[in-house]
C-alpha positions as CSV (number, residue, x, y, z in Angstrom):
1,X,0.2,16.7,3.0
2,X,-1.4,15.6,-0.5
3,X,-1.6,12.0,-0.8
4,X,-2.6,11.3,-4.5
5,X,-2.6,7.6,-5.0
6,X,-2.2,4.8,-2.9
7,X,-1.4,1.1,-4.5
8,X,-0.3,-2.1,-2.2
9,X,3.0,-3.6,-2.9
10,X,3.2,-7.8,-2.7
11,X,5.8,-9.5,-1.5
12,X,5.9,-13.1,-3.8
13,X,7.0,-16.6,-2.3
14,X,7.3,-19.2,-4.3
15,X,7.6,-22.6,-3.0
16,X,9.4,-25.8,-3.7
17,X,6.0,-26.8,-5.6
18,X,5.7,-23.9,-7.8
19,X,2.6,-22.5,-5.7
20,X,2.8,-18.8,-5.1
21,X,1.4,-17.0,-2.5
22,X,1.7,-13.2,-2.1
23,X,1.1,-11.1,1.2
24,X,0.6,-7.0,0.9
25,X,3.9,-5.8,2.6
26,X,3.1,-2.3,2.2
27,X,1.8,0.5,-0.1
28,X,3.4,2.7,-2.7
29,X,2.2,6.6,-2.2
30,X,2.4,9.4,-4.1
31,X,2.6,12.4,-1.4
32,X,2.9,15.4,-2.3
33,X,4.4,14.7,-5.7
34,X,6.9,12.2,-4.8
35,X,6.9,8.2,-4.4
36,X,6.6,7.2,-0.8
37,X,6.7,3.1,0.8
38,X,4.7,3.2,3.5
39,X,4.5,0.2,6.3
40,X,0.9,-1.2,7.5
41,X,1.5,-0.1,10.5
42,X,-1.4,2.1,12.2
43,X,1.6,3.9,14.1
44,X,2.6,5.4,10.9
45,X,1.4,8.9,10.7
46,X,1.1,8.5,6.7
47,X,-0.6,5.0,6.8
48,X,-3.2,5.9,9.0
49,X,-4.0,9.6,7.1
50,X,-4.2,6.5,4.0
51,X,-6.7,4.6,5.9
52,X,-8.5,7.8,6.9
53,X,-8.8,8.8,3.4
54,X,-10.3,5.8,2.4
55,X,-12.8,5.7,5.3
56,X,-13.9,8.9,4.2
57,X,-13.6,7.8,0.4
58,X,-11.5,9.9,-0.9
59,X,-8.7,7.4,-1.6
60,X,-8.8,4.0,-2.9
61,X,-5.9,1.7,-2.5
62,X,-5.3,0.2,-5.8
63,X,-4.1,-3.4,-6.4
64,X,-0.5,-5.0,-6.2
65,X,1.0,-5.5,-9.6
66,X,0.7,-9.2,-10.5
């Protein structure tokens, strides 16, 4: 498995008052050429190979979109 980019995806709430606050829900990955949502969940075999990756830095996790 080639995992060749990593980037969180945000989930956006937006209250009665306007205020928004945003919680990472997950991260978009390209493996092995095709676009992957993987859970944060440390179960999940392609999460944790992720988290080893950038451990080992030789992944970063880019930023949610705003």
């Amino acid at each position: 498995m080639k995992i060749e980019s990593a980037k969180y995806l945000q989930s956006k709430v937006v209250d009665e008052n306007v205020s928004t606050s945003t919680d990472n829900i997950g991260i978009i990955a390209t493996i092995d050429g095709k676009s992957w949502t993987v859970p944060l969940d440390p179960a999940n075999s392609d999460y944790a190979e992720i988290m080893r990756l950038v451990d080992a830095g030789e992944l970063t996790i880019e930023p949610a979109d705003e």
